[in-house]
C-alpha positions, 0 to 999 in steps of 0.5 A, spaced: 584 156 555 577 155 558 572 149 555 566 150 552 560 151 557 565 153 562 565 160 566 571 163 570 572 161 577 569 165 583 573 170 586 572 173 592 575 180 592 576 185 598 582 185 603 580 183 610 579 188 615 583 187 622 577 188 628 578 189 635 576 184 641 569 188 641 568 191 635 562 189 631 563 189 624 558 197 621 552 195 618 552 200 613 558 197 608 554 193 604 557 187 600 561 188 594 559 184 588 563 182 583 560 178 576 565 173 573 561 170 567 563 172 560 559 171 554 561 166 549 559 165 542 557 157 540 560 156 533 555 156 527 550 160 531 555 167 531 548 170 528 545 169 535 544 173 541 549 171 547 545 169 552 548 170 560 546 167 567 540 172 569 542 169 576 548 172 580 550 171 586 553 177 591 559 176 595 560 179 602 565 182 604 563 181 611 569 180 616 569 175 622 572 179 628 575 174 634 571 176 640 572 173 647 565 171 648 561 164 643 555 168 644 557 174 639 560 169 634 555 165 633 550 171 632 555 176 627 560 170 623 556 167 617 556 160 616 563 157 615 562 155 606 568 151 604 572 154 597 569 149 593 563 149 595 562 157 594 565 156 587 560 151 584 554 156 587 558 162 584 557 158 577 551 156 577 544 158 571 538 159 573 532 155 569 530 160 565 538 160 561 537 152 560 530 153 557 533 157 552 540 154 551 535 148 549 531 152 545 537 155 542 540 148 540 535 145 538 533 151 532 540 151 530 540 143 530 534 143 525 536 149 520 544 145 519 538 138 519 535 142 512 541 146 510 544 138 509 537 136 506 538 140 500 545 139 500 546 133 500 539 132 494 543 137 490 550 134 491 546 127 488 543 130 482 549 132 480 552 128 480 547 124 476 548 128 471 556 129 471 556 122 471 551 122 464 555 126 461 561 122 463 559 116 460 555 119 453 562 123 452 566 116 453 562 113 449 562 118 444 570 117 444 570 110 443 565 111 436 570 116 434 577 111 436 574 106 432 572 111 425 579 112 426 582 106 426 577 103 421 580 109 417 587 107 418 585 099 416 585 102 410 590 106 408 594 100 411 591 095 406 593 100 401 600 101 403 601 094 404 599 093 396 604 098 394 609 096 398 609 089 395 608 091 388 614 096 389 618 091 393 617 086 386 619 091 381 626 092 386 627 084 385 626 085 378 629 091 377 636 088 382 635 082 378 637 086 371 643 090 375 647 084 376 646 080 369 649 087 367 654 088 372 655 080 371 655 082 364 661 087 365 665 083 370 665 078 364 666 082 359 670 087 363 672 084 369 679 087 369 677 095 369 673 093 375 678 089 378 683 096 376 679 101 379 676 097 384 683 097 386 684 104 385 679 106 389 681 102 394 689 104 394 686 112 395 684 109 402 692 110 403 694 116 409 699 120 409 706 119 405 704 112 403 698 116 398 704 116 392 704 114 386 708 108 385 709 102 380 702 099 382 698 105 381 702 107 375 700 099 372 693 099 374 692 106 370 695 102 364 690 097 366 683 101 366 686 105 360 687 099 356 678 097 357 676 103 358 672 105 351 669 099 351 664 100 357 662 106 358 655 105 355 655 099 360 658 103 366 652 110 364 647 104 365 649 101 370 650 108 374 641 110 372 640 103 374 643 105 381 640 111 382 633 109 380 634 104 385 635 109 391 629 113 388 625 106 389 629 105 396 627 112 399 620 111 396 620 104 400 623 108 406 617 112 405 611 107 405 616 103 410 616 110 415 608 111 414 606 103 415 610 103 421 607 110 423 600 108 421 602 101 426 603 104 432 598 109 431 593 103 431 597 100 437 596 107 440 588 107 439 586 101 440 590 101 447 586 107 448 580 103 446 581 097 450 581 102 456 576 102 461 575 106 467 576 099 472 583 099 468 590 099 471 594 103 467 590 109 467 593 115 471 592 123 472 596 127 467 595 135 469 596 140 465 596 135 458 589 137 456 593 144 454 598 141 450 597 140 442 602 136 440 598 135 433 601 136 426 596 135 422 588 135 421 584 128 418 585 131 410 592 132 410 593 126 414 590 122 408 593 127 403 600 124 406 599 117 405 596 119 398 602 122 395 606 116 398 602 111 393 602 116 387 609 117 388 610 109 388 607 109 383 612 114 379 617 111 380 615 104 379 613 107 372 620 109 371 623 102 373 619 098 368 622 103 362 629 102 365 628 094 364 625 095 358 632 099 356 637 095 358 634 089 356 637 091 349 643 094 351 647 087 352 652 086 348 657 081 347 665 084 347 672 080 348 679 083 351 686 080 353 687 083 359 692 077 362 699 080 360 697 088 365 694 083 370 700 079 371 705 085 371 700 090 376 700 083 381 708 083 380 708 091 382 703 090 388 707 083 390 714 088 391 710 094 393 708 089 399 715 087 401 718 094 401 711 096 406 713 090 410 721 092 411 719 098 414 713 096 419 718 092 421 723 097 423 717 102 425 716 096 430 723 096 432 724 103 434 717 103 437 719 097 443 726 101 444 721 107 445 717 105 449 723 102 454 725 109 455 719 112 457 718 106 463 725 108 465 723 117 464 717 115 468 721 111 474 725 118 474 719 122 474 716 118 480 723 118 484 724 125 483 717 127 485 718 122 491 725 126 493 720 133 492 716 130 497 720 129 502 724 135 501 718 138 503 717 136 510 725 138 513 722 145 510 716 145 514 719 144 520 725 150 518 720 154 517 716 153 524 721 153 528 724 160 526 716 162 526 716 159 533 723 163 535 720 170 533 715 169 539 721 169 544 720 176 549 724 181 549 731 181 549 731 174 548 730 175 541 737 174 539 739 173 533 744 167 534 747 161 532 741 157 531 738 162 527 743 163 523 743 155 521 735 155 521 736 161 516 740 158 511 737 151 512 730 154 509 735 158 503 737 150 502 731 147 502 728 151 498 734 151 493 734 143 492 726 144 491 728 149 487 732 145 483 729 139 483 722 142 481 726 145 475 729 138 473 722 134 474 719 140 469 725 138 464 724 130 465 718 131 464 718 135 457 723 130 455 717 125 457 712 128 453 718 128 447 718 121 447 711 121 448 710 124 441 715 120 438 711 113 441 705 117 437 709 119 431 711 111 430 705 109 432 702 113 427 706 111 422 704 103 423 697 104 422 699 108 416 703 102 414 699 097 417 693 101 413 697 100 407 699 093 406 691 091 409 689 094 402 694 092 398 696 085 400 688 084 404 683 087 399 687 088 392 691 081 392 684 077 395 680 081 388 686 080 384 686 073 386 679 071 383 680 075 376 680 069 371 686 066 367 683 067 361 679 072 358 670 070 357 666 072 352 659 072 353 653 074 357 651 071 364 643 069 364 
């Protein structure tokens, strides 16, 4: 590859011709002439002309003949010019081809000059522009984020208010709901004790869900109470409802409080951003994604029926209160005979329950002693396998290698007799021992199922003796010596 403003090296073409002692060189082989400059275009100027040297030089091909006499040679050899030299001539430019490549130069220099002007002026009033519109755009959304976050200022302040309002008619409405259930529990304090007893002993798995003395004592119990308190109970149970419907309306304004914070958050993080802030980073592509689900007014629709809803339910709530508070009523009962004789039922239904737990674990320890020592034969007889195997790897390569042997040397004699049935034998004991591994193991797995089973069968009992002895007794406990009459304030 030749440098820019570079031409090629001169070359002097024509073979030497030999000459005689005498001969002279002929007068009428002129010299041969070669050009060796080749165009080339500067870059940016491709719409210019290439100019070439209007100078060549001519190279003779003059051969110097050897003669005897000095006189010849002087007058008929040219002058001796060094390689070098004759190559810096060959390369030389006349004047007239450095005027114009000055003249060249200096007219693409001044055309690139103006071209950068004007582009360089444009390139700056656009970017005034740019920057203008950048600016009155942002400022534009920093007006819209602070309407949007005085908007949601707003319904917060009114969310709130409800919320509040709707929190103090839940304390009041819980409040009438325990002197009631306070109420009942004096009243009836045995048929919630029963049932809450029933349902406890409904928790019970597998074969200890049966229908015993205890539970037979306890339907007694609930059948004795039970007319008297269904007025209560009905109440009890609307009052509850009207609770959860007064929660889920709660959880809605909570839901939308909490959605309307963290959406200020999120705006005024946005408003607070500036172009010298250090969290702000490229996101491609997240102008195209419209994640939204709602406009301006269904957005304030959503936060508006929230509050109507609210209000409803705080509407019903009152009704209810006012409903209850002429419903109390003042009843007694004797219920100290069935109490004692269920808590005598579940105090023999405890014992039989201990007994077979602990005849549960018994077993459980023996099986599991037998499966360490199955699982030691297991190990054992994997470990005989592995060693078996080796012995027959080199059975098995030895006649392999024996099947090599040329000619009539591959006899079938004595060793390979032997090496024959030390294969079938290993393979026979292997055969055997993997048989009794697979039968150790389905013995394994038996008494594996068996650990599962008792195991299974303590949690059962475990479960059952947690309810009655921990959550039925601890209830029972409490139940009053003798019967009360009246109403808790």
């Amino acid at each position: 590859m030749e440098f820019l403003g570079t031409t090629q090296t001169a070359t002097y073409c024509g073979p030497k011709k030999p000459c005689g002692g005498s001969a002279l060189p002929s007068v009428a082989s002129g010299p041969t002439v070669q050009e060796c400059y080749q165009p080339y275009y500067l870059p940016g100027y491709r719409y210019l002309n290439a100019w070439r040297p209007s100078l060549f030089y001519k190279v003779a091909n003059a051969q110097t003949c050897l003669d005897e006499g000095a006189t010849c040679r002087s007058a008929l050899r040219p002058p001796t010019i060094l390689p070098a030299v004759r190559s810096a001539l060959f390369c030389r430019y006349s004047p007239q081809d450095w005027d114009q490549s000055n003249r060249l130069q200096l007219c693409g220099a001044e055309v690139s000059r103006l071209w950068a002007g004007r582009m360089t002026g444009d390139s700056m009033r656009l970017m005034q522009d740019k920057d203008q519109l950048t600016r009155q755009m942002q400022e534009g959304t920093c007006r819209n984020l602070g309407q949007r976050l005085s908007d949601i200022g707003f319904w917060k302040s009114e969310l709130n208010y409800e919320l509040e309002r709707l929190l103090n008619e839940n304390h009041s409405l819980d409040a009438i709901k325990r002197r009631l259930e306070c109420a009942a529990e004096e009243l009836r304090c045995p048929l919630q004790v029963a049932l809450e007893c029933l349902y406890q002993r409904e928790k019970r798995i597998g074969i200890d869900l049966v229908h015993d003395n205890v539970e037979k004592n306890l339907i007694r119990e609930v059948d004795m109470i039970k007319c008297c308190q269904e007025q209560m109970r009905k109440l009890a149970q609307r009052i509850d409802i009207q609770m959860r419907d007064n929660r889920d309306a709660q959880h809605a304004l909570e839901r939308d409080l909490e959605d309307k914070n963290s959406a200020e958050f999120i705006d005024e993080k946005c408003l607070n951003l500036r172009n010298t802030s250090d969290c702000i980073s490229f996101f491609h592509g997240v102008e195209k994604i419209d994640g939204t689900i709602s406009v301006p007014e269904t957005w304030a629709k959503f936060s508006n029926d929230n509050i109507r809803h609210s209000q409803n339910m705080r509407a019903n709530s009152i009704r209810l209160r006012e409903e209850a508070q002429n419903l109390f009523d003042v009843l007694a009962d004797q219920l100290w005979r069935q109490f004692t004789n269920t808590n005598l039922a579940f105090n023999a239904r405890i014992a039989e329950e201990t007994d077979v737990k602990n005849k549960l674990q018994t077993q459980l320890a023996k099986t599991l002693q037998e499966i360490f020592q199955t699982e030691n034969t297991i190990m054992l007889l994997e470990r005989s396998i592995m060693a078996k195997e080796c012995p027959l790897k080199v059975a098995q390569t030895r006649l392999e290698c024996r099947t090599r042997r040329p000619n009539v040397e591959l006899c079938r004699d004595s060793p390979q007799f032997k090496l024959v049935n030390e294969v079938f034998t290993i393979d026979d004991t292997l055969q055997t021992l993997k048989l009794r591994l697979r039968e150790t193991r389905d013995t394994l797995q038996l008494l594996v199922m068996t650990k599962c089973r008792l195991e299974h069968e303590l949690a059962i009992k475990a479960n059952t003796l947690c309810i009655d002895k921990e959550k039925c007794m601890a209830m029972r406990k409490t139940f009053p010596s003798t019967p009360c009459m009246g109403i808790c304030p």
